[in-house]
C-alpha positions in Angstrom: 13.4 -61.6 48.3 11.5 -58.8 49.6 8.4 -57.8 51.7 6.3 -55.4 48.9 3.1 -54.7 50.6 0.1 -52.9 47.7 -2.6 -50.9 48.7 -5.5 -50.9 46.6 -6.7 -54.0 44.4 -7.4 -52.4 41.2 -4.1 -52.2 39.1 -2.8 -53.1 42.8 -3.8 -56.5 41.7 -1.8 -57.2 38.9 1.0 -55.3 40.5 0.7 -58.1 43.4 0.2 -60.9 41.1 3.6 -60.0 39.4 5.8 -59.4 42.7 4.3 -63.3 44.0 5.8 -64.4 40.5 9.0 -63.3 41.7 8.7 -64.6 45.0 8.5 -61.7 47.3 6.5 -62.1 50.0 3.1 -60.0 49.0 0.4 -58.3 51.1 -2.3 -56.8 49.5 -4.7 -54.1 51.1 -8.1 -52.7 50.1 -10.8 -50.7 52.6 -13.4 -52.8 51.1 -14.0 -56.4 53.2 -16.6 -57.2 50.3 -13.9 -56.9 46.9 -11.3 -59.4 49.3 -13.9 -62.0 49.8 -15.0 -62.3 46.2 -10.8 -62.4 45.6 -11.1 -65.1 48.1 -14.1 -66.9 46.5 -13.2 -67.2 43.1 -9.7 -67.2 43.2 -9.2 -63.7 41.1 -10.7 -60.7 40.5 -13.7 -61.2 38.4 -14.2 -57.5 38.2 -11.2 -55.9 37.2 -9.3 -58.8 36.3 -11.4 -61.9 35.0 -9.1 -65.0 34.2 -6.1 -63.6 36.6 -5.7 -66.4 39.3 -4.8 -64.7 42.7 -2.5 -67.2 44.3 -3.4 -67.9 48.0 0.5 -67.0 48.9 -0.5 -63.6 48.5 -2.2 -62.3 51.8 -5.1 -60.3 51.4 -5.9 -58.3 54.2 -7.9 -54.3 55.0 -6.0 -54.0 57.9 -3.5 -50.7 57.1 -0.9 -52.4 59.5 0.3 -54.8 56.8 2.0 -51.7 55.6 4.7 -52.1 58.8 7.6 -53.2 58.0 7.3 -53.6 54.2 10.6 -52.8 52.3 8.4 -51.0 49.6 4.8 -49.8 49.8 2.9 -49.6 46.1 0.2 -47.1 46.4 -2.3 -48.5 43.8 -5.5 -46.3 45.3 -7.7 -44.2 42.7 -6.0 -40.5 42.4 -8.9 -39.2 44.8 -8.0 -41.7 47.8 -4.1 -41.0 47.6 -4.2 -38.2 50.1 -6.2 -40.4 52.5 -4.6 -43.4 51.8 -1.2 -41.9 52.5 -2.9 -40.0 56.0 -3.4 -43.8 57.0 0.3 -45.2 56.5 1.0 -42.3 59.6 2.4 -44.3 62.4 2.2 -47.2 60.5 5.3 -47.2 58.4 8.6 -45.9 59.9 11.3 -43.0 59.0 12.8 -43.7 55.6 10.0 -46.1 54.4 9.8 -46.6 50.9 6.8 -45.4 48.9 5.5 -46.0 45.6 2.7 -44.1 43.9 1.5 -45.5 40.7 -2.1 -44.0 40.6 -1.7 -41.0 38.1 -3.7 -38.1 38.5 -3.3 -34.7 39.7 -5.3 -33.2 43.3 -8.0 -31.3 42.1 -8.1 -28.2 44.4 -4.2 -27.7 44.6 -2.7 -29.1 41.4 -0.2 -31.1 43.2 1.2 -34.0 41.5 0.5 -37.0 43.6 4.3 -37.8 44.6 4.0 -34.1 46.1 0.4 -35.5 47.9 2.1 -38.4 49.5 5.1 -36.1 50.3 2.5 -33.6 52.3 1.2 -36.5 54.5 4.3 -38.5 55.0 7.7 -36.2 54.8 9.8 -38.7 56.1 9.3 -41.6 53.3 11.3 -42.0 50.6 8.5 -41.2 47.9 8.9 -42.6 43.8 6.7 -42.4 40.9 6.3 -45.5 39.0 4.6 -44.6 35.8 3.8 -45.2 31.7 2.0 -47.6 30.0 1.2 -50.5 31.6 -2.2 -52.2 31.5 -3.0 -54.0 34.5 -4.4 -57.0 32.3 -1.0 -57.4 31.0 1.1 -56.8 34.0 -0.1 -59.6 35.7 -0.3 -61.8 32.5 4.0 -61.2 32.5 3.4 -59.9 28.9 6.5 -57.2 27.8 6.4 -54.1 29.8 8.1 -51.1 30.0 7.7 -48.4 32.5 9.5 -45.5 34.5 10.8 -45.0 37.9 10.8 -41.2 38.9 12.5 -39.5 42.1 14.1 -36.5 42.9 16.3 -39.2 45.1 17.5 -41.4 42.3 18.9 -44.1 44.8 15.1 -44.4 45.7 14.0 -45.1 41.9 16.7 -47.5 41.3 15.9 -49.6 44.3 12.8 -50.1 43.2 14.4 -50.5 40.0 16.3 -53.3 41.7 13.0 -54.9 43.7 10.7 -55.2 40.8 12.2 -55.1 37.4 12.1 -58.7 36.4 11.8 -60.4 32.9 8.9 -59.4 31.8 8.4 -55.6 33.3 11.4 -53.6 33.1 12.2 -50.3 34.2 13.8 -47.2 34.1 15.1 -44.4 36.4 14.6 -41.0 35.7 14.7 -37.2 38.1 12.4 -36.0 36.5 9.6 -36.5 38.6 7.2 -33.6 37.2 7.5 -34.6 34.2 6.9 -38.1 34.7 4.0 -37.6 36.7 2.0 -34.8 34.2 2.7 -36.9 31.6 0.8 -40.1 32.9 -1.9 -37.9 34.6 -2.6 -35.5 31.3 -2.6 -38.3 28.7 -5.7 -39.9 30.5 -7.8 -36.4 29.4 -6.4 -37.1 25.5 -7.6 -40.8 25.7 -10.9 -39.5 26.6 -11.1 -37.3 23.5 -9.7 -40.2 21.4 -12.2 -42.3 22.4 -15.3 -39.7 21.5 -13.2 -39.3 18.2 -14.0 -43.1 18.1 -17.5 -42.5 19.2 -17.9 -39.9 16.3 -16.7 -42.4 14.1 -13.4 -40.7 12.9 -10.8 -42.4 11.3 -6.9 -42.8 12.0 -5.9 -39.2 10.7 -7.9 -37.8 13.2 -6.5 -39.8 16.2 -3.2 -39.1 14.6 -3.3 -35.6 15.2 -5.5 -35.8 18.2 -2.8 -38.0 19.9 0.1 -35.6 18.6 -1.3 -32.3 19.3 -2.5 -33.6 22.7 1.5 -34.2 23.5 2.3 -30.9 22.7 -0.3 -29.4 24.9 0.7 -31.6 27.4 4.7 -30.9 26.8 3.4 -27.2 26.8 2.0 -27.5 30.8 4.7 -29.5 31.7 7.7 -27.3 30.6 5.9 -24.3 32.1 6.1 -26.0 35.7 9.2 -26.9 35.4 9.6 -30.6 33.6 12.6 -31.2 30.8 10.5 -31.4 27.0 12.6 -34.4 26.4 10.8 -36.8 28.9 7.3 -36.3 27.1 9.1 -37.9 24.4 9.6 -41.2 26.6 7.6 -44.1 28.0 5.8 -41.4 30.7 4.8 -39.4 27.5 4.3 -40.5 24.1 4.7 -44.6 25.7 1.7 -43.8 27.9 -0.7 -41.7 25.7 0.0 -44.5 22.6 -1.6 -47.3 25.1 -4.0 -45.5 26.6 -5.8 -43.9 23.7 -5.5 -47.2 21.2 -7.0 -49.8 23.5 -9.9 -51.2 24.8 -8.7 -52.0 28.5 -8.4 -48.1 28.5 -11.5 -46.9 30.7 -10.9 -43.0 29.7 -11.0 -44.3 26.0 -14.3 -46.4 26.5 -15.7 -43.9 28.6 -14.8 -41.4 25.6 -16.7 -44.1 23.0 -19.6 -44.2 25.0 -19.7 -40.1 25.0 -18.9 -39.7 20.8 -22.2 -42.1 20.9 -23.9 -39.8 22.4 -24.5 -41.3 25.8 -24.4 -37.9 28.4 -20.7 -38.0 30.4 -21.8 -38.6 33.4 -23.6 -41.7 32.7 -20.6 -42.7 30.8 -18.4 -42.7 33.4 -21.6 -44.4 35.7 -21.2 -47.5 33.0 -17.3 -47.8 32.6 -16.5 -47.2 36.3 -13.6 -45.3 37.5 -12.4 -42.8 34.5 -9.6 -40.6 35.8 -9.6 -38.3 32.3 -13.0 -37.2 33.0 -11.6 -35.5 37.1 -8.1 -34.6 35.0 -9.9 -32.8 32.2 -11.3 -30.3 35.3 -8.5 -29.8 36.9 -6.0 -29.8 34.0 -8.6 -27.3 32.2 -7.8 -24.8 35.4 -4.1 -25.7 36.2 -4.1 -24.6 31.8 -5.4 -21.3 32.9 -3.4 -20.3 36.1 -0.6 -20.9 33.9 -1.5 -19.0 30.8 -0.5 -22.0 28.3 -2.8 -22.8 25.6 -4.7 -26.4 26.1 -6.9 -26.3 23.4 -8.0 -30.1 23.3 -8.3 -30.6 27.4 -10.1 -27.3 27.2 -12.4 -29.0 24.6 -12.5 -32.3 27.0 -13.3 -30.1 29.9 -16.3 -28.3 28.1 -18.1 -31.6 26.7 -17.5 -33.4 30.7 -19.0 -30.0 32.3 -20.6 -27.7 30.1 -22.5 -30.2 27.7 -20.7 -29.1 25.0 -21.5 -31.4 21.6 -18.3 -33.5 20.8 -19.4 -32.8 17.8 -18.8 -28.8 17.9 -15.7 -29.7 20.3 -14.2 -31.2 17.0 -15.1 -28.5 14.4 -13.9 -25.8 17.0 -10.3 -27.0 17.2 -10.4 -28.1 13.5 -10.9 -24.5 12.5 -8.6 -22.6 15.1 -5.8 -20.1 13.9 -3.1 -20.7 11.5 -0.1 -21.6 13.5 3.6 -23.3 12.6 4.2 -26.6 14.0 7.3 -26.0 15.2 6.6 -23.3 17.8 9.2 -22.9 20.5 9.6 -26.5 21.1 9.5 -29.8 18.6 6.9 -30.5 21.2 5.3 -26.8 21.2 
């Protein structure tokens, strides 16, 4: 058994919840003394995770130190805290300590994936992606998962592989670490827009194509900075955007529901809490244009989250685009 310390006790939670199962020995970190205590009070976490209990075995704690000595870190932190988070973890964690960043999400001002974040602030960890769909509800409920470990350093992934794969959450290794990463970061912009489609009222055709088309853009981006077409095919792709834009533990898709309804974005997001689509949407919108590769949906995302575009309009604009094959370039193109 191993020592797994988590930071952050959002999807950090369930992730926690599921190593105890196995017996590691679990310590789990937030900044915020207030979101412990209630853990301690009620035995779960009401908010995030009503009905969850949050055995007492695991040692709940905002002191950054429990990261020392840990023979795997989970980073489970909002994609805006990662940078900070991982600042933190400096002389804290030694050479070759093992990092894994499952918050998805892309740094707004210099498009780097969050593996690449991590990397920045500590160069001398062992950095993985873990990533795909994987509801934190059902994590910690042991209900069938399947997700992806990503590294560049493949003996990295597959001891993770080997540390938390267990009945009921298994994984897979793959190198292709862009990929894996754009794929669970872009799909959160797509649930957005399928949950205004819900808002408007649509019906399954149009989530249908929303959900396809959205792939391709998102196999576009990804292919153009340098990820293999075949991984948006997998659970970091097609796996990930299937859960995320067809349930209701999705925030980006309730967010999106509240927004098709016609409730302003803003105070959307204000209701449903933290909604990584709506910060992807801006800086996926940009990283779209540096590139040069078409991103019509996310472009229609970005221009109903900042420009007060109708969803509406959003719709009947890339309804009535130009004629194109769907077999451009790629299957995926």
């Amino acid at each position: 058994m191993a020592v797994i310390t988590v930071l952050g006790a959002g999807f950090g939670t369930a992730l926690a919840v599921m190593a105890d199962r196995e017996g590691h020995t679990v310590r789990l970190w937030s900044p915020f003394e207030e979101e412990l205590c209630e853990i301690r009070r009620h035995g779960e976490h009401r908010r995030l995770l009503p009905g969850v209990p949050v055995p007492p075995s695991i040692e709940l704690t905002t002191d950054i130190g429990c990261a020392a000595g840990a023979d795997a870190v989970l980073m489970a932190v909002p994609s805006f805290a990662v940078s900070k988070t991982a600042e933190m973890l400096q002389g804290v964690i030694a050479d070759g300590a093992l990092i894994v960043n499952v918050s998805k999400g892309l740094e707004d001002t210099t498009f780097k994936r969050l593996t690449e974040v991590v990397k920045e602030q500590l160069p001398f960890a062992r950095v993985v992606a873990l990533t795909g769909p994987s509801h934190a509800e059902e994590v910690a409920r042991a209900v069938p998962t399947s997700i992806v470990c990503a590294s560049a350093d493949v003996s990295a992934a597959e001891q993770v592989q080997e540390l938390l794969m267990n009945g009921s959450f298994r994984i897979y290794v793959t190198d292709d670490v862009i990929g894996a990463e754009l794929g669970g970061a872009l799909k959160n912009v797509i649930a957005l827009a399928a949950g205004i489609c819900d808002g408007l009222s649509m019906g399954d055709n149009t989530k249908a194509a929303l959900m396809t088309r959205g792939l391709a853009e998102i196999a576009r981006l990804g292919t153009a900075l340098g990820a293999r077409a075949e991984t948006f095919a997998g659970l970091s792709g097609m796996g990930d955007l299937i859960v995320t834009c067809g349930s209701m533990h999705s925030r980006n898709r309730r967010a999106g529901i509240l927004i098709g309804k016609g409730k302003a974005p803003k105070d959307a997001i204000a209701e449903v809490g933290t909604v990584e689509g709506y910060f992807a949407a801006a800086t996926a919108f940009r990283l779209a244009q540096k590139m040069g590769v078409d991103m019509p949906i996310t472009e229609q995302c970005y221009r109903i989250c900042y420009e007060d575009a109708s969803p509406r309009d959003a719709l009947k604009a890339l309804m009535c685009r130009p004629m194109r094959h769907e077999t451009e370039a790629l299957w995926l193109a």
